[in-house]
C-alpha positions, 0 to 999 in steps of 0.5 A, spaced: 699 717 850 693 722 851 694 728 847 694 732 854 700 727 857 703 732 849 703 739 850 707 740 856 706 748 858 712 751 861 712 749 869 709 743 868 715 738 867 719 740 871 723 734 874 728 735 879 734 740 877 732 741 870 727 747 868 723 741 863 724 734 864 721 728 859 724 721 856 724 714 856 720 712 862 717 719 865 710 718 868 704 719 865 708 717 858 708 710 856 710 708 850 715 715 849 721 710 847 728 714 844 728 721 846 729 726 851 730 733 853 732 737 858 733 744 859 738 746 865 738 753 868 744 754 872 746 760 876 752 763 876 757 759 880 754 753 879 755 746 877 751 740 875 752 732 875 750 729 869 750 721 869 749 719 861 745 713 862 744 709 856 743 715 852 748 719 848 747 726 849 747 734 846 749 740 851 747 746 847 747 754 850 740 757 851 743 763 853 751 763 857 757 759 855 759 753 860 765 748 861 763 741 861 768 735 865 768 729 862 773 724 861 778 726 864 778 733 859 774 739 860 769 742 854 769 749 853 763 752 851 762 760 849 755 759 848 751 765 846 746 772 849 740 769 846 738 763 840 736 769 836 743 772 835 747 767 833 748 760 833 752 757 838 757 752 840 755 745 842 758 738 846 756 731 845 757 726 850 757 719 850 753 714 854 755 711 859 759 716 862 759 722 868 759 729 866 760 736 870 757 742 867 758 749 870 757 756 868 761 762 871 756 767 869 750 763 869 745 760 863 740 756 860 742 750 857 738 744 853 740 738 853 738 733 848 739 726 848 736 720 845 737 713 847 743 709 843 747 703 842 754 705 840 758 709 844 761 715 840 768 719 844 766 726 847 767 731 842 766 739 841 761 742 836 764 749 833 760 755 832 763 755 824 761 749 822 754 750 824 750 748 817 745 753 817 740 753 811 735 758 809 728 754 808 722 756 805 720 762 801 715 768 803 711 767 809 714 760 809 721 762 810 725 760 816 732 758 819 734 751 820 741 750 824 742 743 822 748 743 828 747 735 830 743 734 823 744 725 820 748 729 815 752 734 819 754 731 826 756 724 827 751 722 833 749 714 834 741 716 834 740 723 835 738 728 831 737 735 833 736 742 829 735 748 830 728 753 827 728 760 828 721 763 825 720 770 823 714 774 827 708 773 823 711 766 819 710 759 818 714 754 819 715 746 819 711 747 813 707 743 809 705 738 814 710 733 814 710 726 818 715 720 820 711 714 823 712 709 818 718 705 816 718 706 808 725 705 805 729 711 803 722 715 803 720 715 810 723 714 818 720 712 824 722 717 828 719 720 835 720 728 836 720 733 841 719 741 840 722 746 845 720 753 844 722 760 845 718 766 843 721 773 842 718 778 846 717 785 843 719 792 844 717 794 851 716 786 854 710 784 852 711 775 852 711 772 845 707 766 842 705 761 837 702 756 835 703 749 834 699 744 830 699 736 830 695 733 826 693 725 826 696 721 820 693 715 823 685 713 826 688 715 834 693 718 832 697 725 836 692 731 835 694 737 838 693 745 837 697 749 842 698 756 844 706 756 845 710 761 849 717 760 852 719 754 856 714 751 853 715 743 849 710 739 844 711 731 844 709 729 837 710 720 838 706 720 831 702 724 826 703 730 822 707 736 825 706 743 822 705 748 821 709 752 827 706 759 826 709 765 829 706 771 832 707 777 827 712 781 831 715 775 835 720 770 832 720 764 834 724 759 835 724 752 836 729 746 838 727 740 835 730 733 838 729 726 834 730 719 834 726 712 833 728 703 832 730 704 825 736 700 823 739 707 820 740 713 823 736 718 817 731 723 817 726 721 811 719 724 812 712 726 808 709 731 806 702 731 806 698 732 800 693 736 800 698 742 802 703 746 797 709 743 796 712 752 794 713 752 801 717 746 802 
């Protein structure tokens, strides 16, 4: 995969209905295998018809709450006014089943998914049983919403988390990579970051920086300005820092995957980076 096929500007994935569109067997990336995201605007009234596929999904809340049909019961999610006021609600969704997402009042929805084996019933994810965990320390201090982390929700593949960085802040911080199979040190797993930018008083549109480095000869090698609606694929390499702009948080989904034969999140850091703002 190029690195321009990485950096996905906002507009610039659409596919069908959904705001942004990539996974597994979308043009112009071969070779991404595990992961997926789309982001689902609805307007109020509106309803949307998932088909699962041979992927087990996340309904998270950008902004407005939802109800979701699915195996013969009805989901109800509160959703929340933005990602940076509160953590929310969220619905998993097993593969191989149809879903039906409406929203009275309207909203943005994210909807992570990750190919998978077994099938896991539908459940709901409460707020308050969110782990939220404060990470870093000085300029490198962060949010991490482990709402679908390997040891927080039970999902068959899918790992997915929540970031919110302070304006002027770094975050996923040291570099840090998962693209080799090292027992009980590392995992292979693909990656994608989404992002929302706060913007500051009186409008002006927030944005920051994204940095992919390669691990490897060949490897990934992205340096991007990022702003809301926007998304980075990183298949390999080392990730980070995501840095904030001052006067704008910023916030980033991450959704992540891979072949191994468990499902943890295992990484490196890289060496030549201090380990204080881990």
């Amino acid at each position: 995969m190029s690195d321009d096929n990485l950096y996905l500007p906002r507009g610039s994935a659409v596919d069908g209905p959904y705001d942004i569109g990539v996974g597994p067997g979308s043009p112009g990336r071969p070779g991404w295998s595990f992961t997926s995201l789309r982001v689902l605007t609805l307007d109020p009234g509106a309803s949307h018809t998932l088909d699962t596929g041979e992927s087990e999904w996340i309904v998270l809340p950008l902004s407005g709450g939802c109800t979701i049909g699915v195996e013969g019961g009805i989901i109800e999610l509160v959703g929340r006014e933005d990602v940076f006021g509160q953590v929310s609600d969220f619905a998993y969704l097993p593969r191989d089943t149809h879903a039906q997402i409406a929203s009275g009042a309207g909203g943005r929805f994210a909807l992570a998914g990750a190919k998978c084996e077994r099938r896991l019933p539908a459940r709901y994810g409460p707020a308050p049983e969110v782990p939220v965990e404060a990470r870093g320390s000085g300029v490198s201090a962060r949010q991490v919403r482990n709402f679908a982390s390997a040891d927080a929700f039970e999902c068959d593949r899918l790992i997915a988390v929540e970031v919110v960085t302070p304006g002027g802040n770094w975050s996923s911080y040291p570099p840090h990579k998962h693209d080799e199979h090292r027992p009980g040190q590392e995992s292979v797993l693909e990656e994608i970051y989404y992002f929302e930018c706060e913007p500051a008083e009186g409008g002006r549109p927030g944005f920051g920086y994204q940095r992919v480095s390669p691990s490897r000869a060949g490897g990934a090698d992205v340096l991007a300005e990022v702003r809301s609606g926007d998304a980075v694929l990183v298949p390999d390499g080392w990730h980070g820092p995501s840095i904030a702009a001052p006067g704008h948080r910023m916030y980033y989904l991450n959704v992540m995957a891979g072949p191994g034969p468990g499902r943890e999140w295992r990484i490196s850091f890289h060496p030549d980076h201090g380990e204080g703002y881990r």
